[in-house]
Rosetta silent file (secondary structure, phi, psi, omega in degrees, C-alpha in Angstrom):
SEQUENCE: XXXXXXXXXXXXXXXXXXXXXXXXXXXXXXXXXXXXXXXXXXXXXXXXXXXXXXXXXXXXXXXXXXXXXXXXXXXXXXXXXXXXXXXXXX
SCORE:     score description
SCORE:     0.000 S_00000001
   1 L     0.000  147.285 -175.058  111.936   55.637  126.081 S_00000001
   2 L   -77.747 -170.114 -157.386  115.311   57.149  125.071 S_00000001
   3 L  -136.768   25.629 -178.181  116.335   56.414  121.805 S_00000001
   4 L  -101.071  164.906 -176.760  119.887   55.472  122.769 S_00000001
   5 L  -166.274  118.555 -170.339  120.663   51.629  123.118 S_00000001
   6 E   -80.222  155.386 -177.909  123.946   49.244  123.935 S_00000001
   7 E   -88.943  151.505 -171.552  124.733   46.684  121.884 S_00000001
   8 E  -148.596  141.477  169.397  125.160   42.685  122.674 S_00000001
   9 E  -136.324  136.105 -171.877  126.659   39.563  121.092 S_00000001
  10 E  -120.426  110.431  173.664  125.605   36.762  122.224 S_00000001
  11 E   -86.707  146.149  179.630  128.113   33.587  121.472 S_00000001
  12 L  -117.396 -160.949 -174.014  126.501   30.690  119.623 S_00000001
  13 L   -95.059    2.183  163.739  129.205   27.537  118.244 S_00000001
  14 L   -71.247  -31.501 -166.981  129.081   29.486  115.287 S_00000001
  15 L   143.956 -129.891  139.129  129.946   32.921  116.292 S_00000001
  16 E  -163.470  177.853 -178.185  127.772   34.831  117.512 S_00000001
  17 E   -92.496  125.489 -176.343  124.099   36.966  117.584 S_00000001
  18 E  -121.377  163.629 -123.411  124.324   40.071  118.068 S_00000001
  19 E  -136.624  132.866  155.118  121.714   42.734  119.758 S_00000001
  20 E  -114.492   65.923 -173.149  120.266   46.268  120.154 S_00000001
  21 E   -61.599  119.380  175.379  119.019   46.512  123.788 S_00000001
  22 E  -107.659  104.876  142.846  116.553   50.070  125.065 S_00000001
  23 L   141.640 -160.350 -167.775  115.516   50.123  128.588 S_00000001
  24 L  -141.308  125.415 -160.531  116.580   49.123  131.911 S_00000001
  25 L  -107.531   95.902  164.292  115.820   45.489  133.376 S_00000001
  26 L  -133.212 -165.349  168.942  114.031   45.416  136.284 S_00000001
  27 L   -37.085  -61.461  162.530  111.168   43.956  138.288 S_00000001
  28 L   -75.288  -15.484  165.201  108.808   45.969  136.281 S_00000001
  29 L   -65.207  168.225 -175.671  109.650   45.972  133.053 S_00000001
  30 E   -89.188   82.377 -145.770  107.613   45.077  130.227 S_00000001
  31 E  -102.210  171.364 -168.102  110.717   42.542  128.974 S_00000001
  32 E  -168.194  148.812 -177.683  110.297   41.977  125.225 S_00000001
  33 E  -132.999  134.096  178.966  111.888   40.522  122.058 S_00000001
  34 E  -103.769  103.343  179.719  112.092   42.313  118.712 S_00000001
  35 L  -111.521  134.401  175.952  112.523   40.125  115.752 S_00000001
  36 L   -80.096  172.245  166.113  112.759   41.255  111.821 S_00000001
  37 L   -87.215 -166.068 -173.139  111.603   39.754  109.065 S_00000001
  38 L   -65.990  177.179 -177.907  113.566   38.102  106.199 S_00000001
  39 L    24.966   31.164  164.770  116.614   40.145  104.331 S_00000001
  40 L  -122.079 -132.738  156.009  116.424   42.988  107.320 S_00000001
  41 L  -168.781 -179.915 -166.130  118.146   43.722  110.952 S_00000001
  42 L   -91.229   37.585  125.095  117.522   45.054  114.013 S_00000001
  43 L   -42.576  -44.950 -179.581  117.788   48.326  112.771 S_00000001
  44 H   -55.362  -38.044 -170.879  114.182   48.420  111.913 S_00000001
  45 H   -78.564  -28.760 -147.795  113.145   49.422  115.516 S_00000001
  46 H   -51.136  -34.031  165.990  115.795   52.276  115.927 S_00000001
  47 H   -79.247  -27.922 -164.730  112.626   54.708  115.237 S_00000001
  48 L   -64.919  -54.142 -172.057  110.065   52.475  116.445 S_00000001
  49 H   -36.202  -65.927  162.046  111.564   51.969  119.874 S_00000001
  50 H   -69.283    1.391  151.023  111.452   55.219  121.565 S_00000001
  51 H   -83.527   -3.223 -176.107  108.050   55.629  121.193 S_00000001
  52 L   -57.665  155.239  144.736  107.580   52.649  123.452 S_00000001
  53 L   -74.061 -175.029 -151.506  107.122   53.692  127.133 S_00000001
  54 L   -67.892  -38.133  164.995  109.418   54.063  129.666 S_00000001
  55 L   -88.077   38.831  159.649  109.056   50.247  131.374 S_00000001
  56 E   -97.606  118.317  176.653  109.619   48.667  128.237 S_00000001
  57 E  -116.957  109.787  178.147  113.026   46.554  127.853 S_00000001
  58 E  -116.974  135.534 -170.349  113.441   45.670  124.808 S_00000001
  59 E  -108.677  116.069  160.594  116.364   42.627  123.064 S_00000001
  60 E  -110.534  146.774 -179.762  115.563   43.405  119.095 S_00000001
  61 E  -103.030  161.705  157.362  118.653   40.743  117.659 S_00000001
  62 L  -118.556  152.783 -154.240  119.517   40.477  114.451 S_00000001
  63 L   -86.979  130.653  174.229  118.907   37.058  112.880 S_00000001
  64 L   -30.875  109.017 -175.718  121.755   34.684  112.060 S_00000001
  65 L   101.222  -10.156 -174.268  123.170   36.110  108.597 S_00000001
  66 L  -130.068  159.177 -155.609  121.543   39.002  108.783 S_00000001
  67 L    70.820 -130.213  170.020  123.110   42.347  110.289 S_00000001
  68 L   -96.106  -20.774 -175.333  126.257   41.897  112.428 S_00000001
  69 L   -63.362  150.997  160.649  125.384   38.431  113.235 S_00000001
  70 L   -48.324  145.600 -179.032  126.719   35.583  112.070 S_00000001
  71 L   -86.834  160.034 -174.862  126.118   33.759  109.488 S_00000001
  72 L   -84.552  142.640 -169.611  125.152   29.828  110.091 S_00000001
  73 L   -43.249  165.417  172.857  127.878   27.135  107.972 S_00000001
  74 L   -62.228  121.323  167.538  126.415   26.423  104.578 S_00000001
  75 L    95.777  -27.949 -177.537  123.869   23.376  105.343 S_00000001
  76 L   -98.010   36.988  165.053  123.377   23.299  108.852 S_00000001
  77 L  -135.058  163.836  172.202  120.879   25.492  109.567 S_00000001
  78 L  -135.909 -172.204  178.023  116.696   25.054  108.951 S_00000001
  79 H   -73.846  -32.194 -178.658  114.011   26.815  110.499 S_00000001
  80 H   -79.592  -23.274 -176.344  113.601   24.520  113.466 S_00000001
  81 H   -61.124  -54.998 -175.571  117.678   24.630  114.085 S_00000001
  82 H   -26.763  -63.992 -158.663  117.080   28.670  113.938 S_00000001
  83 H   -57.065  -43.808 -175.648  114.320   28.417  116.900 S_00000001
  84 H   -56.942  -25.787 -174.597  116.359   26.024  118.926 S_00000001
  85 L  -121.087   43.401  171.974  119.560   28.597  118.970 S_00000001
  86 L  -161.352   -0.142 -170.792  117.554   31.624  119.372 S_00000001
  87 L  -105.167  -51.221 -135.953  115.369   29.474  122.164 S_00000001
  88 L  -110.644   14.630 -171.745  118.748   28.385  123.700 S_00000001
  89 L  -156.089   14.894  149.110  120.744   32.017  123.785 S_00000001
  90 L  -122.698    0.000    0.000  117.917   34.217  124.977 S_00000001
């Protein structure tokens, strides 16, 4: 897979999440979501990625607060809020 990749924001009511997408979205892809762990971004794949093959389409986001995304207001967000707005914007 090449090791080039476009970028995406995604609006939430918040702002919004934004994205490093590798591959091309077709019938045949492999489609796939890349998530970090705490205090990182979707950065972590930029080496990882391109070793993938060639039908792999890969979304890795960065997590609300962390990267370019936004962050969520002070108090409104929990782990189940997270899933629901990361459920409800891919």
């Amino acid at each position: 897979m090449p090791s080039n990749f476009t970028e995406m924001k995604i609006p939430v009511p918040y702002g919004y999440i934004t994205a490093k997408v590798w591959g091309s979205l077709n019938e045949n892809s492999i489609r796939t979501i890349a998530m970090h762990g705490y205090m990182d971004n979707a950065g972590t794949f930029d080496r990882l990625i391109p070793l993938l093959p060639d039908q792999f389409y890969v979304v890795a986001i960065d997590l609300p607060g962390h990267g370019f995304s936004s962050h969520v207001p002070y108090g409104k967000c929990c782990c189940m809020k997270l899933a629901i707005i990361l459920y409800t914007t891919l």
